[in-house]
N, C-alpha and C positions, 0 to 999 in steps of 0.2 A: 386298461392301462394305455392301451395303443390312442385310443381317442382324448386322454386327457394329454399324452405325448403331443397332440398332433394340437390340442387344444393352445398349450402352453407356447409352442411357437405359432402359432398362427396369433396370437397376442403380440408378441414379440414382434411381428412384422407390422403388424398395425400399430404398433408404437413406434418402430422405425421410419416408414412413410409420415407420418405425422410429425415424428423430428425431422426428418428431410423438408419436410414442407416448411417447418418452422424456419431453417436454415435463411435462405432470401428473405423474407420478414424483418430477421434483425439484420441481416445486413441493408436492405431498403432504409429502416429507420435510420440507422447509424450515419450512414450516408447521407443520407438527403434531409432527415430533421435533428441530428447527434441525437438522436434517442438511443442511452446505454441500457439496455436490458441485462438480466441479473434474475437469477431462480434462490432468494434465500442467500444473498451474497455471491452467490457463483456465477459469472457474466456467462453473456451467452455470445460475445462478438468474435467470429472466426472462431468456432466451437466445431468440432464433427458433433456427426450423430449418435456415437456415442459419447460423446462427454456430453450434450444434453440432457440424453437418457440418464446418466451417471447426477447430473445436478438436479434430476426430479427425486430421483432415489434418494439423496443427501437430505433432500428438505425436511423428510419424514424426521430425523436427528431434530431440527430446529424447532419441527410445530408439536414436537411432546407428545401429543397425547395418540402415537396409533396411527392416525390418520396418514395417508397413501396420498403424494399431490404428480398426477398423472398428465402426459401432454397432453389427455384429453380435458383437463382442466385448463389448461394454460395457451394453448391453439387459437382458443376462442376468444382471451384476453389481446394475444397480438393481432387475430387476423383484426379485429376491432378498432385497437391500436394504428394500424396498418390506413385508415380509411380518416383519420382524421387531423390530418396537416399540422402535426402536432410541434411545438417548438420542442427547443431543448431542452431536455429531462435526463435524470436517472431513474427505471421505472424497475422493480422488483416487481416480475409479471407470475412469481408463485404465489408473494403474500397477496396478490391483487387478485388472484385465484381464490385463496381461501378464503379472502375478505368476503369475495361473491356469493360462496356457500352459505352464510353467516348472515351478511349483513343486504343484501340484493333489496329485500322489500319488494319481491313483486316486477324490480325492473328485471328486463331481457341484457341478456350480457354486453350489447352495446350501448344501450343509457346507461348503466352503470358504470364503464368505462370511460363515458362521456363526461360523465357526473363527478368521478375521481381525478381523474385528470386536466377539469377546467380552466385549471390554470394556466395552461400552455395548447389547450385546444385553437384550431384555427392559426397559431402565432407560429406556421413554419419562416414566414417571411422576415421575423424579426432574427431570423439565426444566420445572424449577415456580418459579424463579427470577423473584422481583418484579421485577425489572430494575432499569437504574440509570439515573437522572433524570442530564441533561447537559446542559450550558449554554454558549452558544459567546461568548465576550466579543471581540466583534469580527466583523464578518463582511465581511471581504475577498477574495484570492483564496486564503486557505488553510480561512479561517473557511468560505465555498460550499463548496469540495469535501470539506470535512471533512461540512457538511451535506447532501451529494450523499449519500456514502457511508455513512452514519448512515442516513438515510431506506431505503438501498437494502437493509441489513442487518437492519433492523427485525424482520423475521420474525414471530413470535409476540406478542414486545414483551417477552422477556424475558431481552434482552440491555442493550445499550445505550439510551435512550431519548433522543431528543434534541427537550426539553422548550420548550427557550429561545433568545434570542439577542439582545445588548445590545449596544446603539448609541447613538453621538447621533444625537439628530432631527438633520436635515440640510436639511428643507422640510417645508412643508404636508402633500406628499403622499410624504412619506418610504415610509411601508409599501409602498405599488405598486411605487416603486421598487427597494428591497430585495428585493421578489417578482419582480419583473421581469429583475435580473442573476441572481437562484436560475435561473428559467426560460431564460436565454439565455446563453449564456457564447460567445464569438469565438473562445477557443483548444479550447473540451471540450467543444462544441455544443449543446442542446438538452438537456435535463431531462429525464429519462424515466420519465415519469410527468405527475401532474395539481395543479396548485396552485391554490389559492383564496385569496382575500385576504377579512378582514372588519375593514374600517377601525375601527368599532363598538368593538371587543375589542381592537385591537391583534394582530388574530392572520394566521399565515400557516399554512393546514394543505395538505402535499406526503404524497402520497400514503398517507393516514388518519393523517399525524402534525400533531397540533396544536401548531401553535409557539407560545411567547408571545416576542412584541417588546417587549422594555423599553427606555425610553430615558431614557439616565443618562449625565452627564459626571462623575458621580465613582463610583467601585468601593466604595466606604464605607457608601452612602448604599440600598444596595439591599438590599431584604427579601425572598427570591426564595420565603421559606413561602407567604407570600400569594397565591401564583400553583400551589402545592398543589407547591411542588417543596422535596424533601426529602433530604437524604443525600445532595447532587448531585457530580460530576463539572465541575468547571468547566475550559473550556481557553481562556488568555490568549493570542490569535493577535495580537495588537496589537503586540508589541514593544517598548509603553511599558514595560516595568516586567520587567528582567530578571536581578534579587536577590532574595534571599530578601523584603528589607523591602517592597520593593515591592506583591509578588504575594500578602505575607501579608496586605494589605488585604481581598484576596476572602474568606478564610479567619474575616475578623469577620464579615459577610455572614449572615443569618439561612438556614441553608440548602443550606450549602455545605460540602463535607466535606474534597475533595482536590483541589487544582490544577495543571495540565499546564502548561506552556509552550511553544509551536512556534518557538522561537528558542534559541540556547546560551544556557545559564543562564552567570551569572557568583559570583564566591564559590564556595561548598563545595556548589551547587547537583548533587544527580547528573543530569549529562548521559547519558541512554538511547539508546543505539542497540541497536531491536529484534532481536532473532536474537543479537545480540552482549553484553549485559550487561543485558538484562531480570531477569533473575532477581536481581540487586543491589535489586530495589523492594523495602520492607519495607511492611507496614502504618502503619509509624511514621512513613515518609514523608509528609509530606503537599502538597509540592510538588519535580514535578520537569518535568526540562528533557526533551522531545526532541529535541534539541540542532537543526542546521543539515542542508538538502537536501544539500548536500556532505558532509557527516559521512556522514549516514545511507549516501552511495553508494558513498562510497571506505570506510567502516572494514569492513565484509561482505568484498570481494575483498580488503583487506591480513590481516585474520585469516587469510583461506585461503592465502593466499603467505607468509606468517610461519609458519602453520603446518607446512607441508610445507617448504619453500627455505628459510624464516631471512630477515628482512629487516635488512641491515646498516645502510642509511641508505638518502633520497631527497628523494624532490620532488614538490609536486603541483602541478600547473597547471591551475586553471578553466577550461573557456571557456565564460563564464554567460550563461544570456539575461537581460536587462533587466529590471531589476526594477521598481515602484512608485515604490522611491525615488530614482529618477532624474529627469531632466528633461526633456520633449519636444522642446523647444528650449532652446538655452542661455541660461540665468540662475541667479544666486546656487544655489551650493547649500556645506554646513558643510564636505562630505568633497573630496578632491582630485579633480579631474576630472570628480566624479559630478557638473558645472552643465554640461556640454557636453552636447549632444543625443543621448539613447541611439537614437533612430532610423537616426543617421547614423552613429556612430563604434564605433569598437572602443575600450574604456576600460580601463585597467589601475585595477585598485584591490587592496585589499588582501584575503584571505579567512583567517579564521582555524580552517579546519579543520583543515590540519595538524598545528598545537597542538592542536585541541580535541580531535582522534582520539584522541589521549590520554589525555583522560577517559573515555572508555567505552573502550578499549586499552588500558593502562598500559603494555603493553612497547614504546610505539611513542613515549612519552618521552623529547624530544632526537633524534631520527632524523630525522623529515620535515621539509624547511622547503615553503612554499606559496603559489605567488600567483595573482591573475586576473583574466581577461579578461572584460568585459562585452561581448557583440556583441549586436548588432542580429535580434535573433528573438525573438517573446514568449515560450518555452516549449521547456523541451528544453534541457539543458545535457550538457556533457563533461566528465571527469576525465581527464586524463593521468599516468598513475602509472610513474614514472623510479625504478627501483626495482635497488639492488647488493644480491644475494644471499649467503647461505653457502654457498650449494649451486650449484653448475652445473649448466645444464639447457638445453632446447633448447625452441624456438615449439612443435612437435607434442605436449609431454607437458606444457607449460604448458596448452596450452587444454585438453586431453583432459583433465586436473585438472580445470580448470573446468568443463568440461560437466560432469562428473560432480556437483561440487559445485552446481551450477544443477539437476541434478535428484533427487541423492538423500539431500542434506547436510541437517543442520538449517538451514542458510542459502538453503535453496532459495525462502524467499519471501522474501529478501533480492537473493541474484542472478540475474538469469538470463543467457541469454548468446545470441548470436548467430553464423552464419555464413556471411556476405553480403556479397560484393561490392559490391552495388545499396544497402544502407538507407541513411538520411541522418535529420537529425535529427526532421523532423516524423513519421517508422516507429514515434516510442516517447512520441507524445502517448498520453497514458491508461496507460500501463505501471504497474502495480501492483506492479509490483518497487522496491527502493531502486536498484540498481544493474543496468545490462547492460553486460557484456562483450561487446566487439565482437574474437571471434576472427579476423577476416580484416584486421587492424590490430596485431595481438601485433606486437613485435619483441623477439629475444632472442640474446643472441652470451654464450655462455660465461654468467656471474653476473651480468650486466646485461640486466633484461627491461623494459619499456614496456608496458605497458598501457593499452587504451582504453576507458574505459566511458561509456557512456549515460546518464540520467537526466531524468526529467519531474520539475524540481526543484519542480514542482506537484500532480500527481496521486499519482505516487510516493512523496513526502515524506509528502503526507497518509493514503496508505495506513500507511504504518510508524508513523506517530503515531496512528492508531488501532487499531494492533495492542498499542501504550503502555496505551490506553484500558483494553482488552478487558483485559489483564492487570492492572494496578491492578482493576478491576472485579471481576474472576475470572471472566471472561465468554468466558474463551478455551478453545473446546473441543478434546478430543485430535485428533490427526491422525493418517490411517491411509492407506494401508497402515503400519506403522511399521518 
């Protein structure tokens, strides 16, 4: 007993040096060629060592069948990595692991890493890209984590740059404050990293990014050159102004090039849902919507079930956590229901995703109708997808689709999926997916299947609206293995 005691950590250590070793590796790539590494969707940039450890352990979930992907798998893909002046990539160095198992032929783990990532081999020099200046108009709870994720991204600086961020004064000592919810958040914890405020300037600089604070009650009136920002990026997280007339006010703006929306656009507005109808962005756009956290989570899983089954018609039912615009206790409010206390009640209101799916789906016009639920949780909501097929099928080749599509689909940073008895809704605070499937919840009899999906209609949402970003920007690098 005592020797396999001694066995079991002495593994334990030699997997912890070899995650320490990994550690500088992805930060070298990150830096000096924006190569993002990724174990099976789980990054590995400013990761400890045990959450490394923790994202080899995950993978076993993704690859099915049993098999164990160990950092002595994966060591030898980055140190490889590491050696070949590579441009910039999104590299999933687990799948690139298993792939070597499998498919190697014979090569030694550095021609074959040579061999898969040809694409960007030798092309560090071409990662010379000025970056793009960004500017957050609003900074709420989509406006922080859009700036969480921006700062975390940075890398080089010459991707996205997020330059600004415009507010009304709201007190004396508004700056602190605004630095203050950056730095502390109740649902997504702690800021990681280092802020500074310098009242002086107006400025907030989080981890060597220098923000300017503007403060402005009208979008007309703002000159954002004078602040050296140029050819920017703006995203309207405020929800004022969700037509074209409205958001073109940014568009006069000294400064200002393209504008996002994080709410469904209305009118001829294109609503984006990432993985799903990005490539509809032209350059000629110059404002578009990333529509709705609901859109984003349910249109990913109905393209993959219309794709294979045929979706005849359905139904979507929210069950959303509480948003902003509700009331802590009851008083006045304009929409039905939404003055009763969201702490206390379960609220039906209206949600317009099932129309909206729509617009980024066109073949799901006229099919879905959709309503929901507000409950009492700050973060983390549900989709319930009541769904009559063409096809008949059974729960075991439902989900088995999905896992598949969660790991090897172009929608894999759209869904992912689960299979757990045990999760509940605070398991998918921080999910960088739009959507999780919760396979131990499937129900399915003959052409009528149900679906459960997950969604941090906070963290999540704002991942996918900044993958909006990256693309309008052209900041979006290949992905590999492919």
């Amino acid at each position: 007993m005592t020797q396999k005691t001694d066995q079991c950590l002495g593994e334990w250590i030699d997997r912890e040096a070899l995650a320490e070793a990994m550690i500088p590796l992805v930060g070298q790539l990150y830096r000096n060629n924006n190569v993002i590494t990724s174990i099976y969707g789980r990054g590995l940039i400013n990761r400890s060592v045990i959450a490394i450890l923790k994202a080899h352990r995950f993978a076993r979930h993704r690859i099915g069948d049993g098999t164990e992907l160990t950092v002595h798998d994966t060591y030898p893909v980055l140190k490889a990595m590491s050696e070949l002046d590579l441009g910039a990539a999104s590299v999933d160095i687990g799948k690139l692991a298993i792939k070597f198992k499998t498919e190697a032929n014979g090569r030694d783990i550095e021609q074959f890493v040579r061999d898969e990532l040809a694409e960007v081999v030798g092309k560090g020099e071409s990662n010379l890209h000025q970056g793009t200046d960004v500017v957050l108009y609003g900074f709420g709870r989509i406006g922080r984590l859009l700036a969480r994720i921006l700062i975390e991204k940075t890398g080089a600086g010459d991707g996205l740059r997020l330059r600004a961020i415009v507010v009304r004064k709201g007190a004396d000592n508004d700056l602190v404050k605004r630095a203050s919810l950056l730095r502390r958040d109740s649902v997504h914890g702690s800021f990681d990293g280092t802020i500074l405020v310098d009242e002086e300037n107006n400025t907030i600089t989080a981890n060597g990014n220098l923000i300017q604070v503007i403060y402005s009650n009208d979008p007309k009136t703002v000159d954002y050159t004078q602040y050296g920002i140029k050819n920017a990026l703006l995203v309207d997280n405020t929800g004022r102004w969700r037509d074209e007339e409205g958001l073109s006010q940014h568009l006069g703006c000294p400064g200002i090039d393209r504008v996002v929306l994080t709410a469904p656009g209305k009118g001829d507005l294109k609503n984006i849902v990432h993985g799903i109808n990005h490539t509809d962005i032209t350059p000629d756009d110059k404002i578009i919507s990333a529509a709705s956290c609901t859109t984003n989570a349910i249109v990913p899983v109905l393209k993959a079930i219309d794709d294979k089954f045929g979706i005849v018609n359905g139904h979507v039912e929210t069950v959303h956590s509480y948003t902003n615009d509700q009331n802590l206790i009851d008083n006045f409010h304009k929409g039905s229901r939404r003055g009763r206390s969201a702490p206390l009640n379960m609220v039906i209101t209206e949600t317009g995703a099932a129309t909206a799916a729509a617009k980024a789906l066109p073949v799901l016009k006229g099919k879905l109708t959709g309503n929901a639920i507000r409950v009492p949780t700050p973060n983390v909501s549900m989709a319930i997808l009541n769904l009559n097929l063409e096809k008949s099928t059974d729960r075991d080749e439902v989900n088995e689709y999905l896992r598949q599509m969660a790991m090897h689909s172009d929608l894999q940073k759209q869904i992912d999926y689960v299979c757990s008895q045990e999760v509940v809704s605070t398991d998918f605070v921080g999910s960088r997916h739009a959507g999780v499937v919760d396979a131990e919840a499937t129900i399915c009899t003959d052409n009528r299947v149900i679906l459960y999906v997950w969604y941090d209609n906070e963290y999540g949402y704002s991942c996918q609206v900044v993958r909006v970003m990256e693309d309008i920007a052209g900041v979006n690098p290949p992905a590999f293995p492919q």
